[in-house]
N, C-alpha and C positions, 0 to 999 in steps of 0.2 A: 376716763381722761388719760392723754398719754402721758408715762413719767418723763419727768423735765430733769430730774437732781438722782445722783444716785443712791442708793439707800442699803447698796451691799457693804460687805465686811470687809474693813480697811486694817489688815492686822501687824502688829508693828514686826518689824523681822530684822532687826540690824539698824548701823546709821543710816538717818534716811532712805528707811528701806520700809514697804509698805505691801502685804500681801492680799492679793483676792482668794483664797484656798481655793482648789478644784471642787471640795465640796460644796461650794457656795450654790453648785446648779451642775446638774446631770450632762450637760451633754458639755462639760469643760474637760482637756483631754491631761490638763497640766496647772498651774498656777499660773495666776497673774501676778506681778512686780510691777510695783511703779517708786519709781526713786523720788523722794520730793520730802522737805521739810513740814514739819508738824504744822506751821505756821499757814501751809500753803492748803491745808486739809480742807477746809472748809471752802476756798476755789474750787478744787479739785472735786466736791460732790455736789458744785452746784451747778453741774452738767453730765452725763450719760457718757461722758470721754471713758470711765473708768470700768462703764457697760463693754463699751467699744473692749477696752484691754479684753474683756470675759468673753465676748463673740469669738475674737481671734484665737483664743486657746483652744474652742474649739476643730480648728481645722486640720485635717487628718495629717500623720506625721509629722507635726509641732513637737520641738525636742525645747526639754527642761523647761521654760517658762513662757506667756504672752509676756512682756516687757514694754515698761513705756521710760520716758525720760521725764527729769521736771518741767520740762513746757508743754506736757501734756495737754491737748485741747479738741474737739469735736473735730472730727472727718469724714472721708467718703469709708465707710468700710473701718478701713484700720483708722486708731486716732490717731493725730498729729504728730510725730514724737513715739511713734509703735514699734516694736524690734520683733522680728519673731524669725525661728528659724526653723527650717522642715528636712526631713529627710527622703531623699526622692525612692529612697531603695526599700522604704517603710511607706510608699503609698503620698509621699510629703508632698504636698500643692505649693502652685506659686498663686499669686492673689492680684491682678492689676491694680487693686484699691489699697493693696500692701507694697507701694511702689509710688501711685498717686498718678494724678493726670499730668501734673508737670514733670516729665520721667527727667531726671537728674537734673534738677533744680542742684543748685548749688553755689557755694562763692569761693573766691581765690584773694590772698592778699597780696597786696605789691609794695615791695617796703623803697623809701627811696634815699636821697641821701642831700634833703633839701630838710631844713628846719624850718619850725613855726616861726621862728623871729626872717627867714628867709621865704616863705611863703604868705602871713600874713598884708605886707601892702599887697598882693596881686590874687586873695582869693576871691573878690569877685569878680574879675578876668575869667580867674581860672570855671568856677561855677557855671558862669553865663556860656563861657565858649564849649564847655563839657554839657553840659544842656544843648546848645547850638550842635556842636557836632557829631551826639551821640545818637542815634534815634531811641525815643523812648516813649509809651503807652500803647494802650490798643489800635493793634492793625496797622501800627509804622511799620515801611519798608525801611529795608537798608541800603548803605551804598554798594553793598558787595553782593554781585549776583550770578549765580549758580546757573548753568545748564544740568539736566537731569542728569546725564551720564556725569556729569562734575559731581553732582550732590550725590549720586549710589556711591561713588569714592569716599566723598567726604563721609559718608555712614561707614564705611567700611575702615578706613583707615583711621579717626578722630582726630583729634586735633593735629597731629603730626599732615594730615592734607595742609591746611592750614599754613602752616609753619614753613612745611617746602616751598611755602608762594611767597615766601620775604616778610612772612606777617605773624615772625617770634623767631622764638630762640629755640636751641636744644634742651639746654636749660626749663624753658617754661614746659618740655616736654616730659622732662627728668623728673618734673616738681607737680607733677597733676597724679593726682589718686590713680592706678592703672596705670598711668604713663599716659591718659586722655586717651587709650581706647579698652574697650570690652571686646577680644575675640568672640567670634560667634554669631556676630552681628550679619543680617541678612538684611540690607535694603530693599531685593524683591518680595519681601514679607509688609514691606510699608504700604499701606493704599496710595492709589493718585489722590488721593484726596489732601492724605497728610502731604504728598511731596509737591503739589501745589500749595498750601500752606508755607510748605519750607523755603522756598524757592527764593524768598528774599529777603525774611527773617533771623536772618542768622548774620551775627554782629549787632543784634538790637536788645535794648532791655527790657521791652514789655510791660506790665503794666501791674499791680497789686503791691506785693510786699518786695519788688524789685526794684534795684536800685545800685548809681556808683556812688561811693560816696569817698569823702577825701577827710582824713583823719589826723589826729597827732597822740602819739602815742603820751598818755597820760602819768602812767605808772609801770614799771616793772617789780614786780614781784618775785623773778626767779633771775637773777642778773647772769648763771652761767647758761642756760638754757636761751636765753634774750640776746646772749651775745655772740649764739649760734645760728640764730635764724637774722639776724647783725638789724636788731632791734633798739634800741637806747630813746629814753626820756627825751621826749620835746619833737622827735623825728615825724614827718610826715608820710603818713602809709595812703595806701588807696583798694578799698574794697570795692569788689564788685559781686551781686549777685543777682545769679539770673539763670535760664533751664533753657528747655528743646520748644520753648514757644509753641507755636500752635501745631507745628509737625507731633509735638510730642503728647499734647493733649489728643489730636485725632489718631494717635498710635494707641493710645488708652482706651477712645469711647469705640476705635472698632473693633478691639481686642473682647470687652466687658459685653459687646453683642453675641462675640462667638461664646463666648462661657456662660451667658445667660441658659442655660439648660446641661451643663454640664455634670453640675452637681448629680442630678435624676441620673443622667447618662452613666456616672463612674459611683452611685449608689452610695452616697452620703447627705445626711442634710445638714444645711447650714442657716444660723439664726437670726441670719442678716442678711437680703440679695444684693448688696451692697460690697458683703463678703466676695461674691461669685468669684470661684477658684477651678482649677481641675490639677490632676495630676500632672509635677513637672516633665515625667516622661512620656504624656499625651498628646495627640496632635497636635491639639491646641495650645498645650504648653509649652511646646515648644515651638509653635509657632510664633506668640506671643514674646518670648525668650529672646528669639532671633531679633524681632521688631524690636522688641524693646531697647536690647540693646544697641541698633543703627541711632533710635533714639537721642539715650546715652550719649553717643558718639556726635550727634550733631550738639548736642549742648557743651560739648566739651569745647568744640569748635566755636561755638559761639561766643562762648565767654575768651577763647581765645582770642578773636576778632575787634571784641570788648575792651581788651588789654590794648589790642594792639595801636585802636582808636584814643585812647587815653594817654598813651604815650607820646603818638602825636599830637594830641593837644596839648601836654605841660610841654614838649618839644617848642612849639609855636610860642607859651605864655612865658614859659624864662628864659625863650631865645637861646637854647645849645639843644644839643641833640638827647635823645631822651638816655641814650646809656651812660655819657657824662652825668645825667643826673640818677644815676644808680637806681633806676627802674625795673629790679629784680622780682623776680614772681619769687614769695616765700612758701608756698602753696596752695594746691586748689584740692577742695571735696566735695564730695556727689553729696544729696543731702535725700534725693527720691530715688532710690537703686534697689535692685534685688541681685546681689552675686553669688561666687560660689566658692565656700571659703574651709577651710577647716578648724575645726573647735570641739573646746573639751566640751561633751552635751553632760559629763555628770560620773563620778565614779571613775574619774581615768580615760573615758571613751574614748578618743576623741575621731570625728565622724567630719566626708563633707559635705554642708548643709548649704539650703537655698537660704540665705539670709537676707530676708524681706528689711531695707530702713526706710520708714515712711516721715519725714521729718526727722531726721536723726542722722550723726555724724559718723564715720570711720573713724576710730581712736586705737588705732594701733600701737603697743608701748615698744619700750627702747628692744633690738634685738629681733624685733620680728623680719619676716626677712622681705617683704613687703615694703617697709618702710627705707626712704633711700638713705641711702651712704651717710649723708650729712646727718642725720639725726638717726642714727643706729642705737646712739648712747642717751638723746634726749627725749626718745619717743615721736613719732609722727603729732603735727603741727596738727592744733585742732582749732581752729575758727568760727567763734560764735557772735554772730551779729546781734543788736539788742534792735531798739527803737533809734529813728533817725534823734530823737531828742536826748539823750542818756549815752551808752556808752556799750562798745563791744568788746569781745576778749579775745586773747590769743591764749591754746591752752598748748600741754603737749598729752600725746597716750601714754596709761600709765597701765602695769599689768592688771589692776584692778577690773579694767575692760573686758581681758578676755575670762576673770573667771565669774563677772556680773552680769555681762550684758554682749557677749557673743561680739568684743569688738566695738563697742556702738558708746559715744556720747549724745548727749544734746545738741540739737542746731541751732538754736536762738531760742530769745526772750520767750517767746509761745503766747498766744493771742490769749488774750482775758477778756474780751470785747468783740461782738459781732461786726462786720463792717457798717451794716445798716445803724449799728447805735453809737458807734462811731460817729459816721455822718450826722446822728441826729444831736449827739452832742457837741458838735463842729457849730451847730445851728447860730449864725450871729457871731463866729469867732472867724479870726485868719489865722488860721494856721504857722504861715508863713513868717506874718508878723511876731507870733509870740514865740518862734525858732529863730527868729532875726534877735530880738531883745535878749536873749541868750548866748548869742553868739555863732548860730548856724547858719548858714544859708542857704535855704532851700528853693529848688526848682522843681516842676511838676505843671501836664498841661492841662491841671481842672484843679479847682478845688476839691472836689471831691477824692481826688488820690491823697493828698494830703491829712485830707480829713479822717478819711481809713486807718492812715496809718501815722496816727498823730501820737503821741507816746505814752495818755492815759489807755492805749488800745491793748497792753500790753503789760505782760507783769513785768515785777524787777528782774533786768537780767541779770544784774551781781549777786540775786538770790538764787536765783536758776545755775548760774557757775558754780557758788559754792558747795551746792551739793553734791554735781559731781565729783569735787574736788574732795569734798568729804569722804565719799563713796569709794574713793581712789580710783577713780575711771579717767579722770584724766586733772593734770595739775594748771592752775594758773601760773601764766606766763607774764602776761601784760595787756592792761588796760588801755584800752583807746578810744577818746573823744571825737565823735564826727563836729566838724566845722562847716562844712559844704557840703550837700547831698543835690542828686538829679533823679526824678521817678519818674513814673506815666501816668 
């Protein structure tokens, strides 16, 4: 019978700090890490995620640990929430399944400068027409439509294409992970296939754990940090999060064909086909590299598009123009990426590494030189979405990052729930309803999305924050309450 639960050695190594040793099985090239409180122990091995962490150490030129975050949860390949980092000059691979099908899945916040006591008579205005005018679920087009030679641009440049067309700021360019592009980026590496896919996808938010949602800031916990990203108690924010849509899954499934025999080819085996990698300095690694990153670039775009849709709608709902109501991007991060960064791997080293996040954030702390101007001193903004029912965080990076985890926080709450037992425990309920008697209002065009993503699907994200917070990988900033949310 296949095993369900994991049954290796979970050994305690620090706060919230949890080790797989490399001697747990012969072909691990390094340790596994997984960050996560005692409490969570018993989730955490009642699924094969923590197997997953011990596949990925396997893969050749992996420097100092596999690493996961506390939302750890089952994946293609890599788990949910999996960091690893390789070295190309030691043989190091890149891994499409160490990346994900949704290449740069991600979300950005928008703070604004309207309060709850100014927004509540008109949030379900606002819900209803942000529903209406955003497109959102499976296979929705958008209003904004690309000729090909527009969309190889729009890969090539990221979001700043976008932006040149009246649809953002400098600003919202200044404030995206990269600046919203990956150099490197080849669009003729894309199939027609994905750029049919793309063609009118982009500005839409698709469908699963996607989603805008309109928020009010609950609690600040760090008031000088809060007061630089111009945060404050009772303020109404606007999340959105969303990827490269279906361009970027067909960037993934025709990548993971050409690496199906690669391993054989560059003479390594690997414990998982799921894993399938080849060396970053290989044709296909770099083919894949180049795709990827156009990818990248189209999601940065989109979510830019995203933005740019929600502005005009609170634009239209309280009647002035959306920069009177102080519609500022606080930031945006990739959450499926593989870049290429430098870091200490151990002993002083420090090396630059393919640094695979497959569910997991950028946490860059104060000083880095990556992180913009404005928060030189507070760390890079790190944004963790929970459940549309419960509550999300604003954190900053703290140096604990780079000497734990190559950089990397957690990206949300992390699925404790299959969608299928979701749905079946939906069976008989509305969703809706019991987010309405709470105080949410939620949109969606099935039940079943809903049902997916209804908020027992998911662990506690205040739990899941606190441990990076413990960890010192990155600090709480400020709690926020969704009020109205829109999914597919």
């Amino acid at each position: 019978m296949a095993k369900t639960s994991f049954a290796g050695p979970l050994e305690a190594a620090g706060e919230c700090t949890w080790r797989i040793p490399k001697s747990y099985r012969a072909d691990m090239r390094v340790d596994g890490v997984i960050f996560a409180d005692s409490s969570m122990l018993g989730q955490l091995r009642s699924d094969l995620a923590p197997e997953q962490v011990a596949n990925v150490a396997t893969l050749p030129g992996i420097q100092k640990a596999s690493i996961a975050m506390p939302d750890i949860h089952w994946g293609y390949g890599f788990a949910i929430g999996g960091v690893a980092a390789t070295d190309p000059l030691e043989g190091g691979v890149i891994s499409p399944g160490g990346v994900g099908y949704d290449i740069n899945c991600g979300v950005r916040l928008l703070r604004t400068n309207l309060t709850w006591d100014d927004a509540k008579p008109r949030i379900r205005t606002l819900v209803d027409t942000l529903f209406k005018e955003v497109p959102t679920g499976v296979g929705q087009e958008g209003k904004y439509r690309f000729t090909k030679p527009e969309l190889h641009k729009l890969m090539e440049q990221g979001s700043r294409f976008v932006v040149n067309r009246g649809q953002g700021t400098e600003r919202d360019v200044a404030f995206t992970e990269a600046f919203g592009c990956l150099e490197g980026a080849d669009p003729d590496r894309v199939s027609d296939r994905a750029y049919e896919r793309g063609l009118s996808q982009c500005g839409t938010l698709g469908s699963g754990n996607h989603f805008l949602e309109v928020q009010v800031v609950d609690r600040i916990l760090d008031e000088p940090t809060a007061r630089v990203m111009g945060l404050e108690e009772g303020q109404i924010t606007v999340l959105i999060h969303s990827g490269s849509r279906g361009l970027g899954y067909q960037v993934c499934e025709d990548n993971l064909l050409n690496f199906k025999d690669a391993s054989k080819k560059y003479g390594f085996t690997l414990p998982d086909p799921q894993l399938a990698c080849a060396p970053v300095h290989s044709p296909e690694g770099q083919a894949y590299l180049s795709a990827m990153r156009a990818a990248a670039n189209y999601a940065w775009c989109n979510r830019q598009l995203l933005t740019h849709q929600a502005r005009e709608v609170f634009a239209t709902v309280f009647e002035q123009p959306w920069e009177n109501l102080g519609m500022e991007l606080i930031y945006d991060v990739a959450h499926n990426i593989a870049k290429f960064e430098q870091h200490n791997v151990g002993d002083g080293v420090i090396k630059e590494v393919c640094v695979h996040r497959k569910g997991a954030t950028r946490a860059f702390p104060p000083g880095h030189p990556e992180v913009p101007e404005l928060y030189q001193e507070t760390g890079q903004p790190v944004i963790i979405p929970g459940s549309m029912g419960t509550a999300s965080w604003v954190l900053a990076g703290q140096p604990g990052s780079m000497l734990h985890s190559f950089g990397t926080s957690c990206h949300g709450a992390g699925r404790m729930m299959s969608r299928t037992a979701a749905v079946k425990l939906a069976a008989g309920r509305r969703i809706d309803k019991e987010l309405d008697a709470i105080g949410i209002i939620a949109r969606a065009r099935g039940f079943k999305g809903l049902a997916e993503e209804q908020p027992a699907a998911y662990k506690d994200v205040d739990l899941v924050v606190d441990v990076v917070d413990r960890v010192g990988i990155s600090k709480k900033v400020a709690r926020l309450r969704p009020v109205g949310v829109i999914k597919g």
